[in-house]
LOVEXNU-248823 format. One record per residue (C-alpha): chain; y, x, z; residue in one letter. Coordinates in nm, 4 decimals. Each point is the difference from the previous one (the first is absolute). Example, Ala and Ser with C-alpha at 12.3 -4.5 7.8 and 13.67 -1.06 7.14 Angstrom:
2
<vose><chain>A</chain><yy>-0.4500</yy><xx>1.2300</xx><zz>0.7800</zz><resn>a</resn></vose>
<vose><chain>A</chain><yy>0.3440</yy><xx>0.1370</xx><zz>-0.0660</zz><resn>s</resn></vose>
***
This chain:
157
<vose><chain>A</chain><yy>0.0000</yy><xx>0.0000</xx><zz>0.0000</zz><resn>x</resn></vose>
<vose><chain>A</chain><yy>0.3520</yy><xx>0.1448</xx><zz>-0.0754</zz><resn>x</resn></vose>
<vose><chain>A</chain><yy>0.2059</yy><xx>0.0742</xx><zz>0.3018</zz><resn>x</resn></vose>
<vose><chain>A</chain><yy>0.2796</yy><xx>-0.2343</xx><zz>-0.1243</zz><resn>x</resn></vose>
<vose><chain>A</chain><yy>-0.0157</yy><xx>-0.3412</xx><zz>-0.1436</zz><resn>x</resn></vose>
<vose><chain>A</chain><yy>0.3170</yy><xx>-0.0019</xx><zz>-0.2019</zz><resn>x</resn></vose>
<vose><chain>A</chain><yy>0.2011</yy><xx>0.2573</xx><zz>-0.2143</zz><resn>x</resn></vose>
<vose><chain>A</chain><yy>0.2586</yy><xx>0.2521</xx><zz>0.1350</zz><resn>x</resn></vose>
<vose><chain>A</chain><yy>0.2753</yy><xx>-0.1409</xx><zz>-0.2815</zz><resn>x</resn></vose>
<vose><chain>A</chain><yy>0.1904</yy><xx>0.3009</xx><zz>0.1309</zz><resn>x</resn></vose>
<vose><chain>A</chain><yy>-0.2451</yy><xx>0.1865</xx><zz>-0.1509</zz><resn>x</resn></vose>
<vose><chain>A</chain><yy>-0.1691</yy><xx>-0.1876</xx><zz>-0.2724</zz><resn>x</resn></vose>
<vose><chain>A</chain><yy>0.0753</yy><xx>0.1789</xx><zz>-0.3272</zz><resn>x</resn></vose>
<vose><chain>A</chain><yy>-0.0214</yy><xx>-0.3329</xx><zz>-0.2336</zz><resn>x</resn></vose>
<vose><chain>A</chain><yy>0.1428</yy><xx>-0.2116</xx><zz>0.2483</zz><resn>x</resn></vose>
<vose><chain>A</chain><yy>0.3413</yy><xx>0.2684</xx><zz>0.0070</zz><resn>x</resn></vose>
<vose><chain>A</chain><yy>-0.0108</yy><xx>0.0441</xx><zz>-0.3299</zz><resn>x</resn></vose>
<vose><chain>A</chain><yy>-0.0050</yy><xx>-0.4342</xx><zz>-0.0199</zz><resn>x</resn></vose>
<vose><chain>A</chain><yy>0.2506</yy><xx>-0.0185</xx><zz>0.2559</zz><resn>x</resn></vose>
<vose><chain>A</chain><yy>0.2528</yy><xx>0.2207</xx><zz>-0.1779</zz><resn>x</resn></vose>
<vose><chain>A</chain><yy>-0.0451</yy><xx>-0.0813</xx><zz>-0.3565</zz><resn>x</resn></vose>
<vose><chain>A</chain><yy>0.0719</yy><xx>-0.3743</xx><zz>0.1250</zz><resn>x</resn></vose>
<vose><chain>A</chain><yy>0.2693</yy><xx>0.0794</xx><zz>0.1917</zz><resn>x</resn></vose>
<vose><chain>A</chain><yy>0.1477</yy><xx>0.2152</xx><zz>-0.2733</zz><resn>x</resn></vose>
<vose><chain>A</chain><yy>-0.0549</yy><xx>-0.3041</xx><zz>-0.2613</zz><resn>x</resn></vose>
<vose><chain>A</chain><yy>0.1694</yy><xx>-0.2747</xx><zz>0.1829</zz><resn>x</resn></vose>
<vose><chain>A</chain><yy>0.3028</yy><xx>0.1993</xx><zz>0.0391</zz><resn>x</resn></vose>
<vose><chain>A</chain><yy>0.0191</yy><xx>0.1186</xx><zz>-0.3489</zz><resn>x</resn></vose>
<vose><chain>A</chain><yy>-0.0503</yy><xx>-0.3630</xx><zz>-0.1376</zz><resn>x</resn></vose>
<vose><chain>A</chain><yy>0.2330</yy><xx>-0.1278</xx><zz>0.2238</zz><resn>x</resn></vose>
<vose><chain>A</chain><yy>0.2392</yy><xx>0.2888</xx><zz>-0.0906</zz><resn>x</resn></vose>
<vose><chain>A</chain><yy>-0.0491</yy><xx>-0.0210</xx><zz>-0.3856</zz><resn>x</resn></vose>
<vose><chain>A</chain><yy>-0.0074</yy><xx>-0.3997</xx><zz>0.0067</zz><resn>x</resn></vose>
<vose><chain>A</chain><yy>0.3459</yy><xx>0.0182</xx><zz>0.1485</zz><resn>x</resn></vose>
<vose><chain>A</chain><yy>0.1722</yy><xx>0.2608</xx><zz>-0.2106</zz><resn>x</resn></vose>
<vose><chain>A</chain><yy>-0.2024</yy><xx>-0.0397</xx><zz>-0.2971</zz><resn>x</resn></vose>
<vose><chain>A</chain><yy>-0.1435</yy><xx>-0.3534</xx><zz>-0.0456</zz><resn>x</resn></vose>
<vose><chain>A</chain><yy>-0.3612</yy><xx>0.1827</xx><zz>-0.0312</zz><resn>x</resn></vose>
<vose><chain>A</chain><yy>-0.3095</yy><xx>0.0765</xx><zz>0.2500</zz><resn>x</resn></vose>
<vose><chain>A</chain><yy>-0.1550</yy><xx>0.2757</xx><zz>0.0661</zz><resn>x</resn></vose>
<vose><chain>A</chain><yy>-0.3065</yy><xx>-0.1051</xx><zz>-0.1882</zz><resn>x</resn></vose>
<vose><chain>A</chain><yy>0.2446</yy><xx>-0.0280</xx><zz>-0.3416</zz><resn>x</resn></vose>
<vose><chain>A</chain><yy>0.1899</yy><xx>0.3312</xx><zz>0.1196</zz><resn>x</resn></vose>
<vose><chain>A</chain><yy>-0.3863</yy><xx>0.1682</xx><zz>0.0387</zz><resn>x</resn></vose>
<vose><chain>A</chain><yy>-0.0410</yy><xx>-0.0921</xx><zz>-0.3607</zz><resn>x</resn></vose>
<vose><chain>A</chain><yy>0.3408</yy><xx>0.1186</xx><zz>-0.1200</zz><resn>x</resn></vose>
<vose><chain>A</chain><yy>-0.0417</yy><xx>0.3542</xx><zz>0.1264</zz><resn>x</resn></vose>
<vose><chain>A</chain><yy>-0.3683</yy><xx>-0.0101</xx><zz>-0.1611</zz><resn>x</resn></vose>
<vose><chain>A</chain><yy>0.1778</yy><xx>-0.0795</xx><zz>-0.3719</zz><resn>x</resn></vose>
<vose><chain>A</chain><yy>0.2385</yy><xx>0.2276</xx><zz>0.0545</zz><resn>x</resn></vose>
<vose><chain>A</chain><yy>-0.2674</yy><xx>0.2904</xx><zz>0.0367</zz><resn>x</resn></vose>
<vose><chain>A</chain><yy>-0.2310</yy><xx>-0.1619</xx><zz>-0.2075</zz><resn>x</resn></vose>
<vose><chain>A</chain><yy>0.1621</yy><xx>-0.2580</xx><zz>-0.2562</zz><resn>x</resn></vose>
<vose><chain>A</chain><yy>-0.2011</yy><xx>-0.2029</xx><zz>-0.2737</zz><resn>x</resn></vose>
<vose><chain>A</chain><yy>-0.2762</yy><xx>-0.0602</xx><zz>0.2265</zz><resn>x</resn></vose>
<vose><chain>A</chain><yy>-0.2208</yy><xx>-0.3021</xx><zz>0.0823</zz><resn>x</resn></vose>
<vose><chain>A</chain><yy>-0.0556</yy><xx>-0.2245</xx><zz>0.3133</zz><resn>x</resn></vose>
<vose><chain>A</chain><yy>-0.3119</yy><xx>0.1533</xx><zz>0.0927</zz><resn>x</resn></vose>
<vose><chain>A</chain><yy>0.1411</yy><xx>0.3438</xx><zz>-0.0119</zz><resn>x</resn></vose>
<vose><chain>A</chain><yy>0.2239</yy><xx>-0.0691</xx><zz>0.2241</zz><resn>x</resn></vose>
<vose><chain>A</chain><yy>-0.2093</yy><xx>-0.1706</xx><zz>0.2451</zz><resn>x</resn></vose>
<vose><chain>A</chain><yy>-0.2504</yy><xx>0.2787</xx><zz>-0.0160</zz><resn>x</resn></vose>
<vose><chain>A</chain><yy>0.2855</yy><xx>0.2631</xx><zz>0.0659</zz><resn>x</resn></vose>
<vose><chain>A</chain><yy>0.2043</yy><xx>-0.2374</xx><zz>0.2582</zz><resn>x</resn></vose>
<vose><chain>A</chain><yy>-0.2937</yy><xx>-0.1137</xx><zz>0.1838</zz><resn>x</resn></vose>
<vose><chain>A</chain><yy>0.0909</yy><xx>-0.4484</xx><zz>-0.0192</zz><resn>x</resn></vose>
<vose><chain>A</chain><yy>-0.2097</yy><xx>-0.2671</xx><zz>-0.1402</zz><resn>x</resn></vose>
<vose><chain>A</chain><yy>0.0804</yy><xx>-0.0495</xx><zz>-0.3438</zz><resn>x</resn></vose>
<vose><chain>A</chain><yy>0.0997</yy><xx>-0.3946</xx><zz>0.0934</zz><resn>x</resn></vose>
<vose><chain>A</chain><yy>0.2736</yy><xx>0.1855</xx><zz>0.2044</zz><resn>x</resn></vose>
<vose><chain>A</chain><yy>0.0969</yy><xx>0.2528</xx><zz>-0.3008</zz><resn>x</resn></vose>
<vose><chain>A</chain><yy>-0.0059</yy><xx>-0.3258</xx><zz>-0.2421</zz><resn>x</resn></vose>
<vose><chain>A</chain><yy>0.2149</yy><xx>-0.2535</xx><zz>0.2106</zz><resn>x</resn></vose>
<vose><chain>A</chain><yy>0.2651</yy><xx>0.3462</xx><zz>0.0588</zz><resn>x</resn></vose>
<vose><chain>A</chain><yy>-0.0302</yy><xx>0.1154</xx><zz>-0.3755</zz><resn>x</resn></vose>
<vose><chain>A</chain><yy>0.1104</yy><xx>-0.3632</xx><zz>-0.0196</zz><resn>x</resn></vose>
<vose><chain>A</chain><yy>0.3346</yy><xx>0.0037</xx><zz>0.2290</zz><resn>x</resn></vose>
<vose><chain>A</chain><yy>0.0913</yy><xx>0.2908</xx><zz>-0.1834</zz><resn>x</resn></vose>
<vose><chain>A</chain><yy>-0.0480</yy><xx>-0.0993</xx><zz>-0.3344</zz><resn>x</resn></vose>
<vose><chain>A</chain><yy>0.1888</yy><xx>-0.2935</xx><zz>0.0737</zz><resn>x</resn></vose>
<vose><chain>A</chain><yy>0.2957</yy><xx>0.1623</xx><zz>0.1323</zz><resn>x</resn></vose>
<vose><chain>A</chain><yy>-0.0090</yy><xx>0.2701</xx><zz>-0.2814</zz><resn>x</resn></vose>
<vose><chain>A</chain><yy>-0.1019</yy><xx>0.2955</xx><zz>0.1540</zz><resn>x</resn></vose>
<vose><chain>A</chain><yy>-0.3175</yy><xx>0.0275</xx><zz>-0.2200</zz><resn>x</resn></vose>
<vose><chain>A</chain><yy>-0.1926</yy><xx>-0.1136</xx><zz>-0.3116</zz><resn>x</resn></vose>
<vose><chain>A</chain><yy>-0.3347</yy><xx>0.0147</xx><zz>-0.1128</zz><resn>x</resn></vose>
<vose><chain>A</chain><yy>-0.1444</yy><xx>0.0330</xx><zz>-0.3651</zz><resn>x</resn></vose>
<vose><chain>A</chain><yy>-0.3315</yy><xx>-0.0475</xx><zz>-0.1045</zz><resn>x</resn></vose>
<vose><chain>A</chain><yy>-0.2149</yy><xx>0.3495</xx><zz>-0.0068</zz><resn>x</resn></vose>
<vose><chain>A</chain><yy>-0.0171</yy><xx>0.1534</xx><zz>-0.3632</zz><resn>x</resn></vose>
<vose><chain>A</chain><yy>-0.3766</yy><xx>0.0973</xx><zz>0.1183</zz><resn>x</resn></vose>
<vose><chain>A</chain><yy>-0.1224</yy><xx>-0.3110</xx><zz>0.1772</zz><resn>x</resn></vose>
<vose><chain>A</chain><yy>0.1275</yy><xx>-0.3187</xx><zz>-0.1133</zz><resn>x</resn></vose>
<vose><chain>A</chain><yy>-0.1108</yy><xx>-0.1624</xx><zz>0.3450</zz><resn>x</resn></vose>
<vose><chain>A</chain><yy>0.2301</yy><xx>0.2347</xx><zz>0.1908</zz><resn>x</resn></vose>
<vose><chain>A</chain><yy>0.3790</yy><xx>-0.0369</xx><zz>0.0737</zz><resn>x</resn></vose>
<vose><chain>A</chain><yy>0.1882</yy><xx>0.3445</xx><zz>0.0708</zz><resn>x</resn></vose>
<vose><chain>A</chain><yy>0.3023</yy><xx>-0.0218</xx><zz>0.1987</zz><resn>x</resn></vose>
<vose><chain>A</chain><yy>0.3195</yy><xx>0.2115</xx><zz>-0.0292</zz><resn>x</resn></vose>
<vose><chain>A</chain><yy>0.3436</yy><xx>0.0094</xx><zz>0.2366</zz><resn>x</resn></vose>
<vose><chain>A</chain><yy>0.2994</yy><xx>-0.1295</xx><zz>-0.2127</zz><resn>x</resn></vose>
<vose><chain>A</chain><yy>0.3359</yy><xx>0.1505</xx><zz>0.0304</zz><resn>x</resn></vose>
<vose><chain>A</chain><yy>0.0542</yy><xx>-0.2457</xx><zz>0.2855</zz><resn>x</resn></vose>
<vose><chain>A</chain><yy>-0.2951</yy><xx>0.1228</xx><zz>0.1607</zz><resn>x</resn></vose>
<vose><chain>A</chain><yy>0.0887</yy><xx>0.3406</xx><zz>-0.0400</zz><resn>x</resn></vose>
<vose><chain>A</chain><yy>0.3391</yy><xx>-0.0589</xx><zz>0.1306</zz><resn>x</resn></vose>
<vose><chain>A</chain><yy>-0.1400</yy><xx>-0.1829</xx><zz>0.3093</zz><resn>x</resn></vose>
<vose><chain>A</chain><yy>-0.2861</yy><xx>0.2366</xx><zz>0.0360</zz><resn>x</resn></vose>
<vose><chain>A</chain><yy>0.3279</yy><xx>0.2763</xx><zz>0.0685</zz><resn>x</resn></vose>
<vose><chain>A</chain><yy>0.1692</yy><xx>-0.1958</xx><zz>0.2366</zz><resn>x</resn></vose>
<vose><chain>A</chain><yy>-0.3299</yy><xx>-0.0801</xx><zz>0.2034</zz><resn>x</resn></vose>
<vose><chain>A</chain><yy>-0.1376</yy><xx>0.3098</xx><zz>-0.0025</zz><resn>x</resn></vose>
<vose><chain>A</chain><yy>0.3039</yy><xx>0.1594</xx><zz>0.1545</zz><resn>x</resn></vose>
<vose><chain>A</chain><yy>0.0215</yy><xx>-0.2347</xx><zz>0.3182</zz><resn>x</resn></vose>
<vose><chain>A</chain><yy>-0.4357</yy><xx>0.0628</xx><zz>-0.0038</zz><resn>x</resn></vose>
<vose><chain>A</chain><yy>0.0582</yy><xx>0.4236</xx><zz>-0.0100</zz><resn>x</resn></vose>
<vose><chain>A</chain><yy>0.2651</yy><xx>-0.0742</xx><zz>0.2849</zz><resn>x</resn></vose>
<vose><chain>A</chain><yy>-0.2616</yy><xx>-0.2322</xx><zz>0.2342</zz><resn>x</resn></vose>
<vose><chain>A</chain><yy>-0.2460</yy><xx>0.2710</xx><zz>-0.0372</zz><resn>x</resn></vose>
<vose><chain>A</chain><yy>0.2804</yy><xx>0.2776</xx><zz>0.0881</zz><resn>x</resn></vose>
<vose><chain>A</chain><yy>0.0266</yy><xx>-0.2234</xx><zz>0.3048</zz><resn>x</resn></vose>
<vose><chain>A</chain><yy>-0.3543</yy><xx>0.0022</xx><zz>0.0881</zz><resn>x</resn></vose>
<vose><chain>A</chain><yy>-0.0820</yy><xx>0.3503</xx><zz>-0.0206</zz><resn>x</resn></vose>
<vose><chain>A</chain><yy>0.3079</yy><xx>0.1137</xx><zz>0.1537</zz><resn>x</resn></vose>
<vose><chain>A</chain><yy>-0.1584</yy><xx>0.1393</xx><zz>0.2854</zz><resn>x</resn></vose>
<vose><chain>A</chain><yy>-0.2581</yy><xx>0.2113</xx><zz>-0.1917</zz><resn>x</resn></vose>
<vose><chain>A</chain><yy>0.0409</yy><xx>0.3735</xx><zz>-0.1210</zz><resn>x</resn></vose>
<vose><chain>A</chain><yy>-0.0519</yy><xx>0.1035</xx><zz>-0.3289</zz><resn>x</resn></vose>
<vose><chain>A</chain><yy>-0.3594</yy><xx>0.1154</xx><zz>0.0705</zz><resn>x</resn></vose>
<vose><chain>A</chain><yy>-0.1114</yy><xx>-0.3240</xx><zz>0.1648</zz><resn>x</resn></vose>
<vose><chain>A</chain><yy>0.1003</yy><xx>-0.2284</xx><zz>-0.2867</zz><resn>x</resn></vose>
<vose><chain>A</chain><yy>-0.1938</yy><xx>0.2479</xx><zz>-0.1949</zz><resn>x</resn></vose>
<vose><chain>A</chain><yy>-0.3186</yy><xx>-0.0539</xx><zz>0.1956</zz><resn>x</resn></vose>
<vose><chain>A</chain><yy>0.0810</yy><xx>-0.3643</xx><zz>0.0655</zz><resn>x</resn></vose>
<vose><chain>A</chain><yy>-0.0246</yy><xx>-0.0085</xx><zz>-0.3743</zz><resn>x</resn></vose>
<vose><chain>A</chain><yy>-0.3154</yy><xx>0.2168</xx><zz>-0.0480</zz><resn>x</resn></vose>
<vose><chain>A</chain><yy>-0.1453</yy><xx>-0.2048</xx><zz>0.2540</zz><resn>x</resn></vose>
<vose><chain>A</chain><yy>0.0327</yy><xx>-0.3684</xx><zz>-0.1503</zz><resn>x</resn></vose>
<vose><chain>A</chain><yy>-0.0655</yy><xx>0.1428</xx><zz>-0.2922</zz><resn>x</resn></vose>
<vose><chain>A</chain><yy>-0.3496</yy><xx>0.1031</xx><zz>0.1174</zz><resn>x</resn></vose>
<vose><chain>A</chain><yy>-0.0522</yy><xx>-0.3195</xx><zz>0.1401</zz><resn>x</resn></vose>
<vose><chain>A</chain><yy>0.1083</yy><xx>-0.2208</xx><zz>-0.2999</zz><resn>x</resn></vose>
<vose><chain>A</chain><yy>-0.2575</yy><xx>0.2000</xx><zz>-0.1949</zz><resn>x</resn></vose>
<vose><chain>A</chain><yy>-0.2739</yy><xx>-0.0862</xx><zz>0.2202</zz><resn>x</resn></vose>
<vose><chain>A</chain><yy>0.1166</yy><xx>-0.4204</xx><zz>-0.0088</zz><resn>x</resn></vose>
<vose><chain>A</chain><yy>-0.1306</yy><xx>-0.1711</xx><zz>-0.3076</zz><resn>x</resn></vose>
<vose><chain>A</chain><yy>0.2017</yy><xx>-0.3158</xx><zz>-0.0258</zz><resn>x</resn></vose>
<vose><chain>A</chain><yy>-0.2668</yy><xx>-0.1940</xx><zz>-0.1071</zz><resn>x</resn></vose>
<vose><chain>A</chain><yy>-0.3023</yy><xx>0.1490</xx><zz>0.2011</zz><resn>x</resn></vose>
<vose><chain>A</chain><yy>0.1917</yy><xx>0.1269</xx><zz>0.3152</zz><resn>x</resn></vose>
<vose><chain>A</chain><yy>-0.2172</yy><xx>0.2219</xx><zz>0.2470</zz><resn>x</resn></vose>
<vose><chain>A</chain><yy>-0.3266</yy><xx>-0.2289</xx><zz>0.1168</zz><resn>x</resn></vose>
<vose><chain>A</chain><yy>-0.1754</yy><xx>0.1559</xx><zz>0.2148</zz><resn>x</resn></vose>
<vose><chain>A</chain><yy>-0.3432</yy><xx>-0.1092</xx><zz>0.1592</zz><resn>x</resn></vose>
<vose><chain>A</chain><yy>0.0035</yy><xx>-0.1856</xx><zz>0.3054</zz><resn>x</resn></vose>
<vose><chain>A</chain><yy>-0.2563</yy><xx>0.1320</xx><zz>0.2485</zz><resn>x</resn></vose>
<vose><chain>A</chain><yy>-0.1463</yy><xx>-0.2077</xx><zz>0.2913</zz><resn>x</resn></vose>
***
């Protein structure tokens, strides 16, 4: 029998992780809905066409890590409001590729300025070399989290 019965969330690596990247999405959507008029899912995608541009819904919902009924319904909003299109794929007649307009790359600009300055904010309090590892470290870990056959491990008796 385990010596506790219920997690140490001050120590439980997923539930941390959880914690923080919900934490850090609620204040970004309520931050970009206000200045903006978008979410964070739509700003997510943004920044992913501006990398990446001419690419379709399930490439950014592998990359992003959302459901693609999330990626549709925010591919959506933004298409409405101009800040992308999508054209059907010279190779695949079944597949739409979506591109940022010069709206969205105008918007993508203003966004991503307030989004470098949050981040400033949060690791503020970190030296150089410890954003440096925090970065080598969730990169380790994202490499080990398949988003659609996460860790399973056995469960013993």
């Amino acid at each position: 029998m385990p010596e506790s019965s219920h997690l140490d969330l001050n120590r439980y690596v997923p539930g941390l992780l959880t914690f923080l990247a919900n934490k850090l999405a609620t204040g970004a959507s309520y931050c970009y809905r206000k200045r903006f008029g978008i979410g964070v899912v739509e700003w997510r995608m943004l920044s992913m066409l501006a990398v990446e541009d001419h690419i379709t819904a399930n490439r950014i919902s592998q990359v992003i890590g959302l459901d693609k009924s999330a990626i549709s319904r925010s591919l959506q909003a933004l298409e409405t409001g101009g800040y992308v299109s999508s054209q059907v794929d010279k190779s695949d007649a079944r597949r739409y590729a979506v591109s940022l307009t010069t709206a969205g790359k105008q918007l993508h600009e203003k966004v991503l300025k307030v989004a470098l300055e949050r981040e400033r904010r949060l690791l503020s309090d970190l030296s150089p070399a410890e954003i440096d590892l925090l970065i080598n470290l969730l990169g380790r870990l994202h490499s080990k989290v398949s988003y659609t056959n996460d860790y399973d491990p056995p469960i013993g008796d």
